[in-house]
C-alpha positions as CSV (number, residue, x, y, z in Angstrom):
1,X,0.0,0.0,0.0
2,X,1.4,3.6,-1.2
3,X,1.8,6.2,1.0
4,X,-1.2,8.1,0.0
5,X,-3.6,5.1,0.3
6,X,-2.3,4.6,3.4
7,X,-3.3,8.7,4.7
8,X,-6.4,8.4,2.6
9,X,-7.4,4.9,5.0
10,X,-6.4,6.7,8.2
11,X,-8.6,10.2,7.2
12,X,-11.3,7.8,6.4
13,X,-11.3,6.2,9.8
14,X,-10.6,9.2,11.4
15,X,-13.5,11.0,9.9
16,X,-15.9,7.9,10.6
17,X,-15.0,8.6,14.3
18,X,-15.4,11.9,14.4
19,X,-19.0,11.6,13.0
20,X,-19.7,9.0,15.6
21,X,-18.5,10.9,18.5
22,X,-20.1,14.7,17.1
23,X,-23.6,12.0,16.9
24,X,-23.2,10.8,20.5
25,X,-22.4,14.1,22.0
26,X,-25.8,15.3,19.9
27,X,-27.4,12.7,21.2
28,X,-26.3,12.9,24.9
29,X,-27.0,17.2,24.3
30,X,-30.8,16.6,23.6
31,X,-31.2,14.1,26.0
32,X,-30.0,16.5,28.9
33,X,-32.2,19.4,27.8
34,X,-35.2,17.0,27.5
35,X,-34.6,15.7,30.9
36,X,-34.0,19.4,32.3
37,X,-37.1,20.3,30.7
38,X,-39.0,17.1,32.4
39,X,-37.1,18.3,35.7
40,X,-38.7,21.7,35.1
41,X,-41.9,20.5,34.4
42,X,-41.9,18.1,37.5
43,X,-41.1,21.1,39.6
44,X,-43.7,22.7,38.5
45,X,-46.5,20.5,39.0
46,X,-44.9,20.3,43.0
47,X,-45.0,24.0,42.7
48,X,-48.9,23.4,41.9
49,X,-49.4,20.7,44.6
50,X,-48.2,22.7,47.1
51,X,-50.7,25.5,46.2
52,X,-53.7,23.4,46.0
53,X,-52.3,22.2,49.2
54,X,-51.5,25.5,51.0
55,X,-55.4,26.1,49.9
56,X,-57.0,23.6,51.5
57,X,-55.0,24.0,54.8
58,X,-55.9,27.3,54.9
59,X,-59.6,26.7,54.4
60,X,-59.6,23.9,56.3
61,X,-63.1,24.6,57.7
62,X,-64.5,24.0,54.1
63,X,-62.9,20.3,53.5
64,X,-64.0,19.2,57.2
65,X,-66.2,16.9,55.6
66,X,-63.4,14.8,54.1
67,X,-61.7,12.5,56.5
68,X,-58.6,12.2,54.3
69,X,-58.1,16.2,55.0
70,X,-58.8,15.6,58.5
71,X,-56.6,13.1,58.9
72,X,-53.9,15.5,57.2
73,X,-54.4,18.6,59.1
74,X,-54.3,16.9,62.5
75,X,-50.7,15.5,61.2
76,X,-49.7,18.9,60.2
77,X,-50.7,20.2,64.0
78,X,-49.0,17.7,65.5
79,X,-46.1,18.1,63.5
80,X,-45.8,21.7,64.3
81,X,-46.4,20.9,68.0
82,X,-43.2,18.5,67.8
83,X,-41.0,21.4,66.1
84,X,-42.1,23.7,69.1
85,X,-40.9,21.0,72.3
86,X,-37.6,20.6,69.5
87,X,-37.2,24.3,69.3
88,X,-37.8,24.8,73.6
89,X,-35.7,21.9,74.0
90,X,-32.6,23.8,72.1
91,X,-33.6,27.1,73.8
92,X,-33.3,25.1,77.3
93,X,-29.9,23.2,76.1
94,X,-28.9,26.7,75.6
95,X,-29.7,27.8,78.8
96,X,-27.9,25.2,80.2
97,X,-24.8,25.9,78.4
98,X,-24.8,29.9,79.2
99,X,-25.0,28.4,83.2
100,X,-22.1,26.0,82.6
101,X,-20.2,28.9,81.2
102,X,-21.0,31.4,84.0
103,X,-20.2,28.6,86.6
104,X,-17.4,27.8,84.9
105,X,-15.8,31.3,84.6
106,X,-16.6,32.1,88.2
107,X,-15.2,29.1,89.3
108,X,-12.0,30.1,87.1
109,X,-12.0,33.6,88.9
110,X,-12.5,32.6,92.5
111,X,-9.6,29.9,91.9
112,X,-7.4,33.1,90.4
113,X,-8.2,35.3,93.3
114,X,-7.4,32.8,96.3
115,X,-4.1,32.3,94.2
116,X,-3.1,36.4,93.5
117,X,-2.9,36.0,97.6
């Protein structure tokens, strides 16, 4: 095989594989739009979800009749009854810490004045 057979071979192959990789990266280009675009649309219909939900909590009084909302609401009450013992429970660790730190430092100073005797 002459020289120029040989280059004319290799620019075929390499041009083959160029095609084939510029078709996968298309391919892999679309696909990751389409699936941001299905990520976007899935966000919005949450987006919805929570509005209709947000609705019905705060007219409540008008969905009494179904037990499924009931059963909900109660949940949601309890819930935030739960995050209000959490939230005292921090407010009282930090208590507790500010004491041991106050206790601690006066210990700290009483111990440096019977020593500066």
């Amino acid at each position: 095989m002459d020289k120029r057979a040989l280059f004319d071979n290799i620019r075929k192959e390499a041009n083959s594989t160029l095609t084939k990789v510029f078709n996968k990266v298309e391919e892999i280009s679309k696909t990751s739009t389409l699936r941001l675009k299905i990520s976007s649309l899935k966000e919005q219909i949450k987006r919805s979800k929570r509005e209709i939900g947000n609705f019905v909590y705060v007219n409540r009084a008008e969905f009494e009749k179904y037990p499924e909302i009931n059963d909900q609401i109660i949940k949601i009450a309890n819930l935030q009854k739960e995050i209000e013992l959490k939230k005292n429970q921090i407010e009282d660790l930090k208590d507790k810490e500010v004491k041991v730190e106050t206790k601690e430092t006066e210990t700290e100073k009483a111990e440096s004045d019977s020593f500066s005797i």
